[in-house]
C-alpha positions in Angstrom: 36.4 0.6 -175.3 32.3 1.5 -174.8 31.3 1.4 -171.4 28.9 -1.2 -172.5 31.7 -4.0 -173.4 33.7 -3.3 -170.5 30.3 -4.0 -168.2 29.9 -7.1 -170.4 33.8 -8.1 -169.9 33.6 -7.4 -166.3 30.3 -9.2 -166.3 31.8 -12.6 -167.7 34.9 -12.5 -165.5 32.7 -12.1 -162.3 30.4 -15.4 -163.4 33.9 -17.3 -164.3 34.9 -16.4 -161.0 32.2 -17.4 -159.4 31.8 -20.8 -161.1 35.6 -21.4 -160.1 34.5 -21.5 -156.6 31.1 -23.4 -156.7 31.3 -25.9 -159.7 34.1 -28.7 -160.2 37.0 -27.4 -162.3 36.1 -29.4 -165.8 32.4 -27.2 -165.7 33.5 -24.2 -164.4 36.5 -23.8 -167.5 33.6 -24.9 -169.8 31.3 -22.1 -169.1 34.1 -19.8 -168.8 35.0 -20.6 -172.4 31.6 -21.1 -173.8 30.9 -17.4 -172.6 33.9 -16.1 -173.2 33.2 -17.3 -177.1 30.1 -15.6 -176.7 31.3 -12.9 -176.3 33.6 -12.8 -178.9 30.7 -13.9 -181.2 29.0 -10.8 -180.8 32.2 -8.6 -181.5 32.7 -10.5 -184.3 29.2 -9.5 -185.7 29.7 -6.2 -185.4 33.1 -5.6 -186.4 34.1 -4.4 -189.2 37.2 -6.6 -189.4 38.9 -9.6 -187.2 42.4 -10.3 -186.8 43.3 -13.6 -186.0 46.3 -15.2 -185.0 47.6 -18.2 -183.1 48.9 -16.6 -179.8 52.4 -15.2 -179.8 52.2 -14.7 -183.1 53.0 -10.9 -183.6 49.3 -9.9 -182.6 50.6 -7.3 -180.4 53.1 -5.7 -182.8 50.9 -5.3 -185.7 48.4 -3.8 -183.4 50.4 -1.2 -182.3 51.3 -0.3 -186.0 47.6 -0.4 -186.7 47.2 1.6 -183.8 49.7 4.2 -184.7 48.4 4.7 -188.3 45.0 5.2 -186.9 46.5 7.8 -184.3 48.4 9.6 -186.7 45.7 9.7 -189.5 42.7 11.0 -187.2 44.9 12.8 -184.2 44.1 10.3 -181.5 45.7 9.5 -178.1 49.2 8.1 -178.9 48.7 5.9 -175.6 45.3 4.3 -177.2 45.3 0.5 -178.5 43.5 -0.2 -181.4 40.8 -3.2 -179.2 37.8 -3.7 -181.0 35.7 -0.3 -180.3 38.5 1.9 -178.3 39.2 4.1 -181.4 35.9 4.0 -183.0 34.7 5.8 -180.1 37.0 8.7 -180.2 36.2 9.2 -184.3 33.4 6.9 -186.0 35.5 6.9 -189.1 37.8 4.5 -187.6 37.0 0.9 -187.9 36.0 -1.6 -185.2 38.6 -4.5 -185.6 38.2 -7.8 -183.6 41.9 -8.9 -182.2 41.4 -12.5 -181.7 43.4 -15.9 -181.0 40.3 -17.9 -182.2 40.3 -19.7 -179.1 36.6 -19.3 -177.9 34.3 -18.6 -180.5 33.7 -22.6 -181.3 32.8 -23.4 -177.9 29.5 -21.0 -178.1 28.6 -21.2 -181.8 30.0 -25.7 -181.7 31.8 -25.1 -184.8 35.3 -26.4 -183.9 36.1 -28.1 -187.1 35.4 -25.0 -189.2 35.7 -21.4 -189.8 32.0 -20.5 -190.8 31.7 -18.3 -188.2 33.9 -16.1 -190.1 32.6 -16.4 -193.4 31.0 -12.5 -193.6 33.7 -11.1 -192.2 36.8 -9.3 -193.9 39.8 -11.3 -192.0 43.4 -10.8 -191.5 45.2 -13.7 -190.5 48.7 -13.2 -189.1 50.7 -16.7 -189.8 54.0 -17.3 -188.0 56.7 -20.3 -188.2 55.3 -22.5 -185.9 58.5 -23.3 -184.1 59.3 -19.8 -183.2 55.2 -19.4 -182.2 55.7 -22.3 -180.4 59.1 -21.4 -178.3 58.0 -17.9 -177.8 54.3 -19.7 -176.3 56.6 -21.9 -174.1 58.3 -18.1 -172.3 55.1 -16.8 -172.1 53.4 -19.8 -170.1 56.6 -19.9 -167.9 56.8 -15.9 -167.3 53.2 -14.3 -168.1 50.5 -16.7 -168.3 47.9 -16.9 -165.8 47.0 -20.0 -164.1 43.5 -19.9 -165.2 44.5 -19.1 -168.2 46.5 -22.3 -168.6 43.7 -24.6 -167.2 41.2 -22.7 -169.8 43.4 -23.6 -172.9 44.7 -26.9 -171.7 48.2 -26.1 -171.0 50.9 -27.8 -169.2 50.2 -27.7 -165.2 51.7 -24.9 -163.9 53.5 -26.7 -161.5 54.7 -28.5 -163.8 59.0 -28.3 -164.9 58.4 -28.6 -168.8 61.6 -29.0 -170.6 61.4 -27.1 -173.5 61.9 -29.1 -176.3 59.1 -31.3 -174.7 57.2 -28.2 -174.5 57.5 -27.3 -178.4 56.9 -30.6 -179.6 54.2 -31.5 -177.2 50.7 -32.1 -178.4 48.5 -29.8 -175.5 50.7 -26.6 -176.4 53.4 -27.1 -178.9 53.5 -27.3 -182.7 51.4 -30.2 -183.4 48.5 -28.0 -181.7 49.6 -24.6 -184.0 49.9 -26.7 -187.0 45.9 -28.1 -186.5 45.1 -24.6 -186.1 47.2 -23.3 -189.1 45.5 -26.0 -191.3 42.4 -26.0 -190.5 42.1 -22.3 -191.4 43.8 -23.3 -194.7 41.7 -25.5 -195.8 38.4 -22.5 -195.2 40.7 -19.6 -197.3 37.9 -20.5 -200.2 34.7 -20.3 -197.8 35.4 -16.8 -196.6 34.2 -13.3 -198.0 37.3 -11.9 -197.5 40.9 -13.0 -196.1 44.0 -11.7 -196.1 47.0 -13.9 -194.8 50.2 -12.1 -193.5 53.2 -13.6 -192.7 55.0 -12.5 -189.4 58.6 -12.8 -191.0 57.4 -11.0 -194.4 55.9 -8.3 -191.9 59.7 -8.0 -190.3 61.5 -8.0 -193.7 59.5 -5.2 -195.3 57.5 -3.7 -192.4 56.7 -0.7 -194.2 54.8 -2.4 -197.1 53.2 -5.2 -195.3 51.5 -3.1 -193.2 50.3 -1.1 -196.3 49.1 -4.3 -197.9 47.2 -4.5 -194.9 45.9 -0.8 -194.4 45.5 -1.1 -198.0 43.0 -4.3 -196.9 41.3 -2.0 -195.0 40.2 0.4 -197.4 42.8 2.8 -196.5 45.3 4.1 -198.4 48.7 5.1 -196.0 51.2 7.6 -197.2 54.7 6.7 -197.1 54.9 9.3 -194.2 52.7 7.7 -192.5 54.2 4.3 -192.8 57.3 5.3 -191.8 56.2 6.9 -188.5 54.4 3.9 -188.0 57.8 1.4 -187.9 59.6 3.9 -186.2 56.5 3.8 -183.1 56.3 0.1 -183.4 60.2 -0.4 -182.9 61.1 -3.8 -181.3 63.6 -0.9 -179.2 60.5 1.6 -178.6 57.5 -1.1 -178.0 59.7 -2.9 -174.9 60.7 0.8 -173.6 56.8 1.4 -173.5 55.9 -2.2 -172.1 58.1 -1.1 -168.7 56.6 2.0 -169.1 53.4 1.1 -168.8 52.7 3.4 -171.5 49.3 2.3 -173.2 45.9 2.9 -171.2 42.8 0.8 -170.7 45.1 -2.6 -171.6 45.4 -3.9 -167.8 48.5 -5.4 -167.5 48.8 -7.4 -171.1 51.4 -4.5 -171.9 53.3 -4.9 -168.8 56.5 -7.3 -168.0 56.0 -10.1 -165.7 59.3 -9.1 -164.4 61.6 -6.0 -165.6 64.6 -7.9 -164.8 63.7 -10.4 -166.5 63.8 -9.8 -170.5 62.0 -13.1 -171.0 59.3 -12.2 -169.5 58.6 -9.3 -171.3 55.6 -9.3 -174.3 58.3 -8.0 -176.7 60.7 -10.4 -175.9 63.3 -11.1 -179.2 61.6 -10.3 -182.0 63.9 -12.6 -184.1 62.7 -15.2 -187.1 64.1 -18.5 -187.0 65.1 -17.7 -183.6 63.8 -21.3 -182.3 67.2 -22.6 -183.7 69.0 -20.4 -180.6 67.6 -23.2 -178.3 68.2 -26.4 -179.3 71.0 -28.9 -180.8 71.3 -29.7 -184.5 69.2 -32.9 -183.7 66.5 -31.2 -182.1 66.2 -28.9 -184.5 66.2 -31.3 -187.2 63.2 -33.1 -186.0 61.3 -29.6 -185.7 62.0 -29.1 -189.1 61.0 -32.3 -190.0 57.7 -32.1 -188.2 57.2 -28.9 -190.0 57.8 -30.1 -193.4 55.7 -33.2 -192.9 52.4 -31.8 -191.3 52.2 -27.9 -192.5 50.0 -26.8 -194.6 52.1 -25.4 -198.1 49.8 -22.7 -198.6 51.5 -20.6 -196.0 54.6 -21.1 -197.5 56.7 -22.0 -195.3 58.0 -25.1 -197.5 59.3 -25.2 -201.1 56.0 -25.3 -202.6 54.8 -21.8 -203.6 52.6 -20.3 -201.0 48.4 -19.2 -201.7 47.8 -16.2 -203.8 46.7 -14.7 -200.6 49.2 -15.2 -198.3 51.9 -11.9 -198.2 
């Protein structure tokens, strides 16, 4: 990334850190978010396009094949992640793309309980099953997540021993709380410029031509070469061989395993769809499905009613 967002990243985290140790916990986390959606307000503003996704959604995956066609097209640094300005750097023709979980920006701008923030921008909105988002969010607050990240975004104490069905069906962190988020953006499809929704499991199923929808949302136009070299980079196999490698630069340790032993700890864990039912009895996952079926929004289409013309 530009020297100038890393001094402004490095910036923030020293204030947070500092307000961690001199304020009481409730003002320090609100500062922290209200300039960490700062921040994000001003790479969203001069973006070119945002990415947005609930967290463990499949954020990482489809940025490393976004990353990949952009490496291959303009013969950049395999090792480089597509973050905002980190390509646009090397070669001004590639875009600056905003990667974000949307979890900030309302605390700086106050609106919470809409998605006009976004309206000028050209979006892509990755949309996953919210019980396998909310199972895989469950390994990733045990295994990777960060205490302060946790207090930030409400989650379960850390000391905490969460089962996890009460985990997934929990209101602080589990699918009520992905569901609010699914539907709220939703309801905004109409009162943005541009948007583009993506399913995660349509996205496994046809990887290739999802991706192209997606390029192809991005005023570029992939060969089938291209593509294909792009899947084959992006491999569940390849992508968790270069998480223990350490293999991409300039991502801290966000590409890292909490613990190589340990294949639930890793970002690439299982890659599966409808891989929640793995976890729980028949009853268990009957009231997930329930909860699902009651409270999502249809226009992902996730239920029987056909899903919005704009979701792939």
């Amino acid at each position: 990334m530009s020297i100038g967002h890393k001094v402004r990243v490095a910036l923030r985290q020293g204030i947070a850190m500092a307000s961690s140790v001199t304020m009481p916990r409730d003002k320090s986390l609100k500062l922290e978010r209200y300039l960490r959606g700062q921040e994000d307000a001003r790479m969203l503003a001069q973006s070119d396009y945002a990415v947005v996704s609930y967290g463990k959604s499949g954020r990482t995956w489809l940025c490393v094949l976004l990353s990949r066609y952009f490496q291959l097209r303009y013969k950049l640094p395999a090792d480089r992640l597509l973050q905002y300005d980190s390509l646009h750097v090397l070669d001004r023709a590639v875009p600056r793309v905003m990667f974000t979980h949307d979890n900030y920006l309302g605390d700086y701008t106050g609106t919470q309980d809409s998605k006009a923030d976004y309206a000028g921008s050209r979006v892509v909105l990755l949309a996953r099953h919210p019980a396998d988002t909310a199972v895989s969010q469950f390994f990733q607050w045990k295994h990777r997540m960060r205490d302060r990240k946790k207090y930030i975004n409400n989650y379960p104490d850390p000391k905490d021993d969460v089962p996890l069905i009460d985990f997934v069906l929990g209101e602080s962190a589990g699918i009520p709380k992905i569901i609010r988020f699914m539907n709220l953006w939703a309801a905004e499809f109409d009162k943005l410029k541009a948007i583009r929704v993506v399913r995660y499991e349509t996205l496994r199923r046809d990887t290739a031509k999802t991706l192209g929808n997606v390029l192809e949302f991005m005023n570029e136009m992939a060969t089938d070469t291209e593509l294909a070299q792009c899947v084959e980079f992006a491999s569940v196999e390849n992508m968790r061989k270069m998480e223990k490698d350490t293999f991409f630069k300039g991502v801290g340790d966000r590409m890292t395993p909490g613990d190589a032993s340990n294949p639930d700890s890793y970002k690439v864990r299982r890659a599966k769809v409808g891989g929640y039912r793995d976890y729980f009895t028949e009853d268990e996952v009957a009231r997930i499905d329930e909860l699902v079926a009651r409270t999502l929004s249809p226009a992902y289409g996730y239920s029987e009613a056909p899903p919005d013309p704009r979701v792939v």
